[in-house]
Every structure is written in structure tokens, then in C-alpha cells.
N, C-alpha and C positions, 0 to 999 in steps of 0.2 A: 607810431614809432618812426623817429627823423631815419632816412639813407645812411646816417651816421653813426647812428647806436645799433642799426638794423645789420652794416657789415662789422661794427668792431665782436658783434653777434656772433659772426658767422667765420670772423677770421679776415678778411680781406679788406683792400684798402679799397676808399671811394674811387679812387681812379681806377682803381681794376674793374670794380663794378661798372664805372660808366663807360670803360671801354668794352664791358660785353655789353653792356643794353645797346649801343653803338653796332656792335659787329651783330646782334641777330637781329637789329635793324635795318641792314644790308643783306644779309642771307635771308630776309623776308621780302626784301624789296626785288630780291634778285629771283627771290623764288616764284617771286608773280610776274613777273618780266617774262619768264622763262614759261607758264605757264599760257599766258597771253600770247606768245610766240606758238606753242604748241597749237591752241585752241585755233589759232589763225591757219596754221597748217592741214587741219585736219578737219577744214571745211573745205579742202579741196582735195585733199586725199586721208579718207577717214580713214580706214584701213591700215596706215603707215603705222609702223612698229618702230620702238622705241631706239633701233641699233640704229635704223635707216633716219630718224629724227637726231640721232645725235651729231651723224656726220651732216646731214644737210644742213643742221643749226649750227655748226662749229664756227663758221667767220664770220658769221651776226653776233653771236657769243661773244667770240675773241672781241670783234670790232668793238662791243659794248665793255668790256674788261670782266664777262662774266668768266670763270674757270671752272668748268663745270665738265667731271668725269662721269663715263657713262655709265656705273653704278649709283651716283646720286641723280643723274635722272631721271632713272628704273624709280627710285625712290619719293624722288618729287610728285612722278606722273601717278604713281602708287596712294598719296596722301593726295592726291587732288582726283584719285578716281579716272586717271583719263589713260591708263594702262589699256593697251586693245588686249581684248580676249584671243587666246590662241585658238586655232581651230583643228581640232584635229583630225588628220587625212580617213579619209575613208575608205578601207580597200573591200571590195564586193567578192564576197569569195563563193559565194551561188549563181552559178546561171540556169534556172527554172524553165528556161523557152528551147526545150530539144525536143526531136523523135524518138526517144530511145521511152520504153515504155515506164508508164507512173504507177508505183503499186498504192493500193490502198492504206489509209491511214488505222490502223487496229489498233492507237493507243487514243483515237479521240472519242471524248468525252457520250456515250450513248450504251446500248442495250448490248452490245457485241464487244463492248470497250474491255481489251488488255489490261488489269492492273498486276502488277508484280509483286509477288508473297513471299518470295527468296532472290538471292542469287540468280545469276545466269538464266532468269529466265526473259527479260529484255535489255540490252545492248543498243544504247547512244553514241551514233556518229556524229561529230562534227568535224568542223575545219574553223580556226582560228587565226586571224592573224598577227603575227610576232614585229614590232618596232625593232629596226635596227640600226645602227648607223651606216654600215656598210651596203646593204641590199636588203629587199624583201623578202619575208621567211613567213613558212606558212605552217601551225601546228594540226595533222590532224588528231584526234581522238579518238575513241572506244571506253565508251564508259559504262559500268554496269547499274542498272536505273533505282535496284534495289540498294544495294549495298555503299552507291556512290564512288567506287573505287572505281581509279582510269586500268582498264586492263590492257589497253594498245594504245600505242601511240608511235607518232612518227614525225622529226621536222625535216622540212624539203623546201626549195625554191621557185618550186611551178604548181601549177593547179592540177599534174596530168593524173588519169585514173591510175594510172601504177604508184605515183608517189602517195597516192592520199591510200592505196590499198594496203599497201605495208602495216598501217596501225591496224586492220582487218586480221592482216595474218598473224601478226605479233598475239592477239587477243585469242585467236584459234586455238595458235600453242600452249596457249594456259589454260586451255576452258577444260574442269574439273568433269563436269558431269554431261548424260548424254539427253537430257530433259530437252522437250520444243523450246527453240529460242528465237526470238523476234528483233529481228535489225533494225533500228528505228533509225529514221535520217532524214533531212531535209530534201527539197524535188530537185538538186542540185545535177549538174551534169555527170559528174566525179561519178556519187553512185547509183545512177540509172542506166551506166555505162556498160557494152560488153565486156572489158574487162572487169568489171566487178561485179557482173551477172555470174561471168563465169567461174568466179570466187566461188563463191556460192555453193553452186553447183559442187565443184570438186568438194568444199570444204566436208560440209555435212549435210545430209536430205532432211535432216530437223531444221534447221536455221530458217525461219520465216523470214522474208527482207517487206517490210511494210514502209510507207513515204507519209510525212508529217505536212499536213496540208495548210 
């Protein structure tokens, strides 16, 4: 089929047509131009992300009459694969190397091994950390190992043993029945701490507090 019969087809005239094979053979030429820049860049600074390549490319761009906004960047770099992976921050919410003492692990895998047949009778601590825009926020938990339900919880802005003990207390106040119950938790500083030894202590003389090795 002739270019002729192929637009009277489709509606448009020859010159519109060869004004777009024109124009996306400019936004092809422009789009490897602009890639070849990138890849040039990022044999010396591989790393560089795509907001900080827009500004540094902007008067090589101009100077070339490329016009090029930093959404189809994003996009260019996106269909030619050259997007850097974002990495996301790491925040360490266990410090494992104190003096305060390690209780034994009674949920691991052996002849003595703890499994849970109802409710309330093992209890999961952790500590999570919360993305913010403003500041660092830290969740801790109380989870029940059977049932899967958070019985405590609490968010705070520091790692200290009172802020991460609130979700302890929180879960106290609900706890149903007076069955042995075993505190499982990582060897973290929070709860190997005298303040949450002495939780403990006051709470209830059943609560086992066992450390997940």
C-alpha cells in the first residue's frame, strides 16, 4: 500500500504524516543524544540520580536546543534502563553488645521448645522503624504469637527502655487470663534493660521473658 492510499486510510494528509515521521525522528535522535550524555556522566559518577543529572545537563541541553523537562527524563532514563536504584536508608534498631543479662531463647527449635496452643500464652516484641518526612519515628509492638493480634503498642522518637516499654504496658492492661506467659524478644538493649526487667517484675510472677538468639 503507497503513503497515499495508506493516510487517505486513516484520515490525514501526506504532509501531516511526514511531518510526524520528521518530528519522531528528532525525538529519537534527541533521545540518544541525551542518553550518550547520561552514560558519559555516569562513568564518573555512577551513583548520580536523575534530579541532579537534570540540572547538571541543563546548558549542554539548552546549548544543543534539546528541551527537555525532568519528567521525560525520568522517562527516557526509565526505557533505556539507566534509572539508578534507590537505596533505602537503614535504621538499626537492636544493639545486641551490652551487660545487662541475655535470657535464654524457649521458642527455639529443640526438645524444651515453647510452641503456643492458644492465646496469651507467648507475646512478640519488636521495634520497627516508621519513614517520615519530618523526623525518625520508631513503632514498638506486643504481638500475640498465637492468635496474631498486636496487643501493645506504642510510637516514639528515641530507642530509650521507657519509650519502647509502653507497648509492654499497654498489652498488660488487656491481658485476659492468668496462664504462664513467655516474652519473646530480640537480644536488643531496650529489653534486657533494668527498666524492663523491672516491668516484669511488678507486672505479673507468671510472664517468662525469654531472648530470641
Amino acid at each position: 500500500m503507497s503513503v497515499e492510499r495508506a493516510c487517505r486510510y486513516i484520515g490525514i494528509s501526506r504532509q501531516a504524516y511526514y511531518k510526524r515521521c520528521a518530528r519522531e525522528r528528532t525525538c529519537s535522535a534527541q533521545a540518544e543524544q541525551v542518553t550518550t550524555l547520561v552514560r558519559h556522566v555516569r562513568l564518573r559518577q555512577p551513583r548520580l540520580g536523575t534530579r541532579k543529572l537534570h540540572h547538571l545537563l541543563a546548558p549542554e541541553l539548552s546549548q544543543a536546543g534539546i528541551a527537555l523537562g525532568r519528567d521525560r527524563l525520568f522517562d527516557l532514563l526509565r526505557a533505556a534502563r539507566l534509572l539508578v536504584p534507590t537505596q533505602r536508608a537503614y535504621h538499626k534498631t537492636t544493639h545486641s553488645h551490652h551487660r545487662f543479662r541475655r535470657h535464654p531463647n524457649l521458642l527455639k527449635e529443640g526438645p524444651g521448645q515453647i510452641i503456643p496452643t492458644g492465646p496469651e500464652q507467648v507475646w512478640v516484641a519488636d521495634i520497627t522503624y516508621l519513614p517520615t518526612a519530618q523526623r525518625c519515628a520508631y513503632l514498638s509492638l506486643v504481638t500475640d504469637a498465637y492468635s496474631r493480634k498486636i496487643v501493645g503498642y506504642h510510637v516514639h522518637d528515641s530507642l530509650h527502655a521507657e519509650s519502647v516499654s509502653r507497648a509492654l504496658k499497654m498489652a498488660l492492661k488487656t491481658r485476659q487470663t492468668r496462664q504462664p506467659l513467655v516474652h519473646h524478644s530480640d537480644r536488643g538493649i531496650q529489653y534486657c534493660s533494668g527498666e524492663y526487667q523491672r516491668l516484669h517484675k511488678r507486672a505479673r510472677p507468671d510472664v517468662l521473658h525469654d531472648r530470641r538468639l
